[in-house]
C-alpha positions in Angstrom: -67.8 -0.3 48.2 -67.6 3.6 47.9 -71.0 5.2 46.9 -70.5 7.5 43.7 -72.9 10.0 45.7 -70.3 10.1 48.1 -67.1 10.0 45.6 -66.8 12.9 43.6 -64.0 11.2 42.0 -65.9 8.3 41.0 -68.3 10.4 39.9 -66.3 12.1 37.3 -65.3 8.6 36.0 -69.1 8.0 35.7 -69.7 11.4 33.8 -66.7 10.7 31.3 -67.7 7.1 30.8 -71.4 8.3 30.1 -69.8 11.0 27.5 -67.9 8.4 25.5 -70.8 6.3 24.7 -72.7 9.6 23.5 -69.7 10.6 21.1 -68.4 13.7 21.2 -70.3 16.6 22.4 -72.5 18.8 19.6 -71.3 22.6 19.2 -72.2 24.6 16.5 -68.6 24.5 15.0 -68.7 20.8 14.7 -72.1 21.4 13.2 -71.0 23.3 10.5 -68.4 21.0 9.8 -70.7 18.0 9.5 -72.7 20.0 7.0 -70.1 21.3 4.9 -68.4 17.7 4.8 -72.1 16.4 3.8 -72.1 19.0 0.8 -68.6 18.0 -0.4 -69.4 14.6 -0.6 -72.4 15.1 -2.7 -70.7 17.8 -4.9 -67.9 14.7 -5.8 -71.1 12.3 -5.9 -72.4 14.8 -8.8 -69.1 15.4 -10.4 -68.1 11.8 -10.9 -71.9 11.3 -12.2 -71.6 14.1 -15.2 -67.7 12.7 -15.6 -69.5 8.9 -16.3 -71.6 10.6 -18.6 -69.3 12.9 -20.5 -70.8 15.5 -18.9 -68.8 18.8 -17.1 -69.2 21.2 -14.1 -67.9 24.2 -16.7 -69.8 25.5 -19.7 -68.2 24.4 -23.0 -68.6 26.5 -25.7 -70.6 24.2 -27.5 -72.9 25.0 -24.2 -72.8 28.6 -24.7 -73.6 28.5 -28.5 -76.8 26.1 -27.5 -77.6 28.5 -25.1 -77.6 31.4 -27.4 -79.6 29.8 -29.8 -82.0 29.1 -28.0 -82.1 32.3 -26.3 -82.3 33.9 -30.0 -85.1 31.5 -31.2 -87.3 32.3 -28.1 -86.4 36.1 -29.1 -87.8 35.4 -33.0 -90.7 33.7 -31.7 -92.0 36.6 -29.5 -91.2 38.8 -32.3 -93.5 36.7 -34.8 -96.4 36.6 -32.3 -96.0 40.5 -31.9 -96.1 40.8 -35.4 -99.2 38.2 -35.9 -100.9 40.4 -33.1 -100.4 43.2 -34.1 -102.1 41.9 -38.0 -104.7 40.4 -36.3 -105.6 43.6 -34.3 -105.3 45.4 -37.9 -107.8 43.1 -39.8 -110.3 43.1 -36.6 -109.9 47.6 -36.8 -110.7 47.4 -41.0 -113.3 44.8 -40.6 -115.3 46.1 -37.8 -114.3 49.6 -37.3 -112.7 51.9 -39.1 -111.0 51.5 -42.2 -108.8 54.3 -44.3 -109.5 54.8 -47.9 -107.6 58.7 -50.0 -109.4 60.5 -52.7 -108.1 60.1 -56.0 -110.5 62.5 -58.2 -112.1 65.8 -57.5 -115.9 64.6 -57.5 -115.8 65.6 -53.7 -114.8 69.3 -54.2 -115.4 71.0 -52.2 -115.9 68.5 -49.2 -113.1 66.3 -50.0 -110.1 67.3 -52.5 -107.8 65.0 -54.0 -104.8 64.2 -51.1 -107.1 63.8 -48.8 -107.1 60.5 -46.3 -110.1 59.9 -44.4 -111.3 57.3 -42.2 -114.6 55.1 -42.9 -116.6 53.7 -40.2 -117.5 50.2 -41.0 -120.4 49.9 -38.1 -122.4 52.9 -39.4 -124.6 50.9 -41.7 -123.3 47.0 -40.6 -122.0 44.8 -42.4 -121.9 42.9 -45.9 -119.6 40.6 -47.9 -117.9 43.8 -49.0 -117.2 45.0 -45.5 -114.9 42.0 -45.3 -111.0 42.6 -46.5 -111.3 41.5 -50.9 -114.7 39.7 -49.7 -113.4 36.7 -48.5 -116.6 35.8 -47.2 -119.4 36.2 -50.0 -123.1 36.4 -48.1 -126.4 38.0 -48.7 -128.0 41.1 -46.9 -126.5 43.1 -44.4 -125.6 42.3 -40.5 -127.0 44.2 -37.6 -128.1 46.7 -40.6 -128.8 50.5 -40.3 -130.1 52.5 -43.1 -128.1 55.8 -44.2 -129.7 59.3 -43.4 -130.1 61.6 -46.5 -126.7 63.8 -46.5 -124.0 61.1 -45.2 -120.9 60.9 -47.0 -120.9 57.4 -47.8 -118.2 54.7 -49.3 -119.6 52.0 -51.7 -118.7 49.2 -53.9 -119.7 50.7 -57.9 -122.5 48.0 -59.1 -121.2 48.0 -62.5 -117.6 46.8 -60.9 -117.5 45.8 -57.1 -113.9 45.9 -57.3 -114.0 49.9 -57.4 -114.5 51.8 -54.4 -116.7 55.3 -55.2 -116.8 57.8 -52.6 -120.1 60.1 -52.7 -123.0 62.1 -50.9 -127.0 60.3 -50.1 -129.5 62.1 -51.3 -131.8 60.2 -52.6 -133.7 57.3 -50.5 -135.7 54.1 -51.2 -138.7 55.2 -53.0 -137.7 59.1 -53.3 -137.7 60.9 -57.2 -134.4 62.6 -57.8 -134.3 65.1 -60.5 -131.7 68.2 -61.6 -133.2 71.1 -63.4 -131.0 73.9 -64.2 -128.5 72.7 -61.9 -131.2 72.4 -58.5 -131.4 69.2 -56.9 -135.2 68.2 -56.8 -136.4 65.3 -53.9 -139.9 64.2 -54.7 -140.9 67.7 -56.8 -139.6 70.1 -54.6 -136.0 71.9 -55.0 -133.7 72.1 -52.7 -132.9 75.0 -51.3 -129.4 76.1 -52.5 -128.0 79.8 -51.1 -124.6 81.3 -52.9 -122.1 81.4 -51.2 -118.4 82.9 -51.8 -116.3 81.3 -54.9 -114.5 78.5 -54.6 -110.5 79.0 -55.8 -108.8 76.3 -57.8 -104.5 76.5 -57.8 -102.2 78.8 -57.1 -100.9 81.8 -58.7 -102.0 83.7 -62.0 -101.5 80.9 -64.1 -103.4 78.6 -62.6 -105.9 80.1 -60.2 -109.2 79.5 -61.0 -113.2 80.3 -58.8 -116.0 78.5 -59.2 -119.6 79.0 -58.2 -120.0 77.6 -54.5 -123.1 77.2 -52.9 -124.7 75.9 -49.5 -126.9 73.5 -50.3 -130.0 72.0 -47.5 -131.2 68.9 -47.8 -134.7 67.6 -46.5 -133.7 67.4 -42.8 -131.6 70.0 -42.2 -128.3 68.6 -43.5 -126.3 71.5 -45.1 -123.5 71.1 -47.1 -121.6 73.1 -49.9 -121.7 72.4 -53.3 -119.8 73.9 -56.5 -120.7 73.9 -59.9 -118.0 74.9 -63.1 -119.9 75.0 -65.8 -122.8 76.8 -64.0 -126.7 75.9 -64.5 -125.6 74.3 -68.0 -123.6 71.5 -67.7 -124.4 67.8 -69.1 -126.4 66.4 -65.9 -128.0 69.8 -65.1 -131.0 68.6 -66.2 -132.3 65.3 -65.9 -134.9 63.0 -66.0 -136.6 62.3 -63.0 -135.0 58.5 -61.3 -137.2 57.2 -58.4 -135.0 55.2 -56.0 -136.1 51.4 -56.2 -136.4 49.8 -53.0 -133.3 48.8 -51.1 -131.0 50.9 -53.1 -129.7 54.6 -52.7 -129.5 57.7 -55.0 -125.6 59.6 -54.4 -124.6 62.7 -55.5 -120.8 64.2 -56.0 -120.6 67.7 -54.6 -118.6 69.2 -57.8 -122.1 69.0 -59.4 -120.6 69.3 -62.9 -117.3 67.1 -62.1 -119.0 63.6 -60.7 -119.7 60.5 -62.6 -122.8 59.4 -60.2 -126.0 57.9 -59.6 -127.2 60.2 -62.4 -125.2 58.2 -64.9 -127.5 54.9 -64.3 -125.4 52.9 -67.2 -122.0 53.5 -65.3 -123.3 54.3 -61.9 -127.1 54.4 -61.0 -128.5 53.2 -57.9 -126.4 51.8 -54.8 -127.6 48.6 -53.3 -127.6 48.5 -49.9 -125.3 45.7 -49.6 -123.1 47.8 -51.7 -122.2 50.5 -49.1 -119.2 50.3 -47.1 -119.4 52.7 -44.7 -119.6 56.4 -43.7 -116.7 59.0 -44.5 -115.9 60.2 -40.6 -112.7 62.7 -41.0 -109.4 63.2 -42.1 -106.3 61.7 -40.7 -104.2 63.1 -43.4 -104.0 65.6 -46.6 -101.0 66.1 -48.8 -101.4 68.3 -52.1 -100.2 66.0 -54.7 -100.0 69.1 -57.0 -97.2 70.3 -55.0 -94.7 66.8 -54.8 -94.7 63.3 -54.8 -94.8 61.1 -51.9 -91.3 60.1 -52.3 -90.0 63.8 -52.3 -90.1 63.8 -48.2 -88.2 67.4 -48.9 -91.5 69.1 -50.1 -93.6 67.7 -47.6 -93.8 71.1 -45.1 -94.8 72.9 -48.3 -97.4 70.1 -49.2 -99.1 68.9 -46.6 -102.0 70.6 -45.8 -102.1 70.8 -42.1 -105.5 73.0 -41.8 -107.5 70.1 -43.0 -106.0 67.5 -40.9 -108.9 65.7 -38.4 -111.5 67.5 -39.6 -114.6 66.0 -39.4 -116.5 65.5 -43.0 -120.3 66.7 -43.3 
């Protein structure tokens, strides 16, 4: 017998009969081809499973109208929570921070004319039933409470009416005795002092221009502020009786001394409970002269709008 050592023919034979058994020889082309083969088969194994079940490889447009509701409905819900947000945030600002309130009347004049739009800071003096929006909430007292300082500019519920929002100046505090005589503001016997200052102009033009007496008027503590009166030292609440300030409650004032229904009038207005007070007037976001146009007539706006007051502060 030949030795296969010795043989290279027979060991050739020996090779090729070794190569048979092991198949045929791996190369990267044939490994491609076993993969893509693979991933046919199972692409026709997953076409004849959606054709068992009605099903198709192709959108239909049934597919695509599904589609695009859905896609709409997941586009109305984000817009609903943005909106809800959005609300939420709102209501949190009012409640807790600041909330925007406009003058309606002249009792402010000078400090505050009628157009004006301020905002309120709802913290100032904490919070009551009232500071919550139509007072959802009713509760006694006041939370994380702070008394007003003589001078502030406050926003409170009227007593006789809590529906009615008054806007007005503190001068008088628990236990203080408030009286006018001849027009000067007296805090506990002693007048205030009050310095005259240049008129105050009402209008426009020759028809309708009118001046006042202004004056600067300085509150115990230093608070100064101006003050106008149009009928002079003689109009009806020019001289009073003397009030004393009960406890928990607050004597307020308008600045257009002879214009202002006020604490003076104790049957309509008298004395502000402390849970009555809203907040303090901070400044204005926005002042339109309603003289001049209405809000719907955007046209007269530039004319109207009164751009030198805008984001001043309100002392």
């Amino acid at each position: 017998m030949t030795d296969p050592l010795d043989d290279p023919s027979a060991a050739k034979s020996a090779d090729a009969a070794s190569q048979s058994e092991r198949g045929p020889e791996r190369t990267p082309e044939r490994d491609r081809e076993r993969d893509r083969a693979r991933f046919q088969a199972e692409r026709a194994e997953q076409q004849a499973a959606r054709a068992a079940t009605g099903q198709s490889g192709v959108p239909t447009a049934d597919d695509k109208t599904a589609a695009a509701l859905k896609k709409r409905a997941e586009e109305t819900a984000d817009f609903v929570k943005t909106i809800v947000y959005a609300l939420l945030i709102a209501v949190f600002v009012r409640t807790f921070a600041y909330e925007p309130f406009n003058i309606p009347s002249g009792s402010m004049i000078p400090t505050l004319l009628v157009g004006d739009y301020l905002f309120v800071s709802k913290f100032s003096y904490g919070y009551s039933q009232y500071s919550l929006p139509f007072g959802l909430i009713p509760f006694e007292g006041r939370i994380l409470d702070s008394e007003p300082e003589r001078g502030d500019v406050a926003v409170f519920r009227l007593p006789a009416d809590p529906k009615v929002d008054y806007i007005k100046r503190i001068v008088g505090l628990p236990g203080d005795r408030i009286q006018m005589k001849l027009g000067v503001l007296h805090i506990n016997g002693e007048p205030v002092s009050r310095l005259r200052i240049d008129d105050f102009r009402f209008g426009e033009g020759a028809s309708g221009a009118r001046s006042v007496r202004r004056y600067e008027e300085t509150l115990p503590g230093g608070v100064s502020h101006a003050i106008i009166e149009l009928s002079g030292d003689t109009g009806l609440m020019d001289n009073t009786p003397e009030y004393t300030v009960p406890d928990g409650h607050y004597f307020a004032l308008g600045d257009n001394r002879d214009g202002s229904q006020d604490s003076r009038f104790l049957d309509l207005v008298g004395y502000i409970p402390a849970k009555n007070l809203i907040g303090r007037a901070e400044f204005l976001f926005f002042s339109v002269d309603g003289a001049k146009t209405e809000w719907y007539e955007v046209w007269n706006w530039p004319s109207a709008i009164r751009f030198g007051r805008i984001f001043n502060g309100v002392r």
